[in-house]
C-alpha positions in Angstrom: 9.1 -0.8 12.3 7.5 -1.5 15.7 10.0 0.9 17.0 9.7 3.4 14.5 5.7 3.8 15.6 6.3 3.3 19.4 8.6 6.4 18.7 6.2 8.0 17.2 3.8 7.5 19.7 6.0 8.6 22.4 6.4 11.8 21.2 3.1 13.2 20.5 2.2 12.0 17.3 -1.2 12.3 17.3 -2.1 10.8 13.9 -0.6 9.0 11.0 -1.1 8.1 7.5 0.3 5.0 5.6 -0.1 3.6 1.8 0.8 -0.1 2.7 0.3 -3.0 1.6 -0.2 -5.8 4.3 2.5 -7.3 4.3 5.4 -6.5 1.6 7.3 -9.0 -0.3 10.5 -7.3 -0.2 10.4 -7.5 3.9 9.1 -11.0 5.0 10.0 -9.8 8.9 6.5 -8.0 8.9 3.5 -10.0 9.1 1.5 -7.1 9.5 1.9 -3.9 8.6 -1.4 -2.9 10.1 -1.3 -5.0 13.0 2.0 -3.2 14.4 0.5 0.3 13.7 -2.8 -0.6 15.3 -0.6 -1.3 18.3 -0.7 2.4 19.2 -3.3 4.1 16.8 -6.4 3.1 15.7 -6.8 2.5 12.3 -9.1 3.3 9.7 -9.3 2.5 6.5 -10.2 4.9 3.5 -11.0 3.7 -0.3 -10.0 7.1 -2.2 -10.2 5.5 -5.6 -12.6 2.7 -7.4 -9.0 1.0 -8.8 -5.6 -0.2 -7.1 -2.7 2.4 -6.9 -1.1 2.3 -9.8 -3.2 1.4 -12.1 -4.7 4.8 -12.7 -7.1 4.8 -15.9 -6.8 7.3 -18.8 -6.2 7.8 -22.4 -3.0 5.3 -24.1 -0.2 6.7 -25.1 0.8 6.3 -28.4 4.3 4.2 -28.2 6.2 1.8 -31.0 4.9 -2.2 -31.5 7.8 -3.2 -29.3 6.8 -1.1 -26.1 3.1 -1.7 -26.8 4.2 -5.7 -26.4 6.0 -5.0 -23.8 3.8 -3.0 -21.5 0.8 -5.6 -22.2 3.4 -8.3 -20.7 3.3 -5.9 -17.7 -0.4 -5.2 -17.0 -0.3 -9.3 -17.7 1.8 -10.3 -15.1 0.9 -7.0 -12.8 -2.9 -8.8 -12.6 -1.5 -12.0 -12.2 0.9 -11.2 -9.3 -2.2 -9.0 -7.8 -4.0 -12.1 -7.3 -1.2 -13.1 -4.9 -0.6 -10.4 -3.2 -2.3 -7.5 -0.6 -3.0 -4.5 -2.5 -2.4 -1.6 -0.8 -4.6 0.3 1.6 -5.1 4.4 2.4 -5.1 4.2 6.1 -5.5 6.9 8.7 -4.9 6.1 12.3 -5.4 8.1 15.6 -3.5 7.8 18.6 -5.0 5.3 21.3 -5.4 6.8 24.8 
């Protein structure tokens, strides 16, 4: 990834956006997602919503028992696993000089 925004940098790119989380627990090579973009932009960060991506709120959808089960076992585990994990950030970033 730090090659991917030195690139980036090198040709002109003047600004970025990223929906990242910190650091991601599929790529344990990254330490900071942030840190290596703020390497050649500087970073801002934006809150567009009140609530993490993904859990947008809105009206239930009517489903069977089983699915209803299911999906509660979901936003369960989903809370649990956000308590141990980054969640993810709107950031806009401008080339340094």
């Amino acid at each position: 990834m730090r090659g991917y925004v030195a690139g980036l940098r090198a040709q002109g790119v003047a600004a970025l956006y990223s929906l990242n989380r910190e650091r991601s627990r599929y790529n344990r090579e990254i330490a900071s997602v942030h840190a290596l973009l703020a390497e050649h932009y500087a970073l801002e960060r934006i809150d567009l919503l009140p609530y993490e991506y993904g859990e947008l709120p809105g009206e239930p959808v009517p489903q069977s028992w089983r699915n209803s089960v299911k999906d509660a076992v979901r936003r369960w585990r989903g809370r649990h696993l956000h308590q141990e994990r980054d969640p993810y950030r709107h950031v806009v970033g401008r080339a340094r000089r």
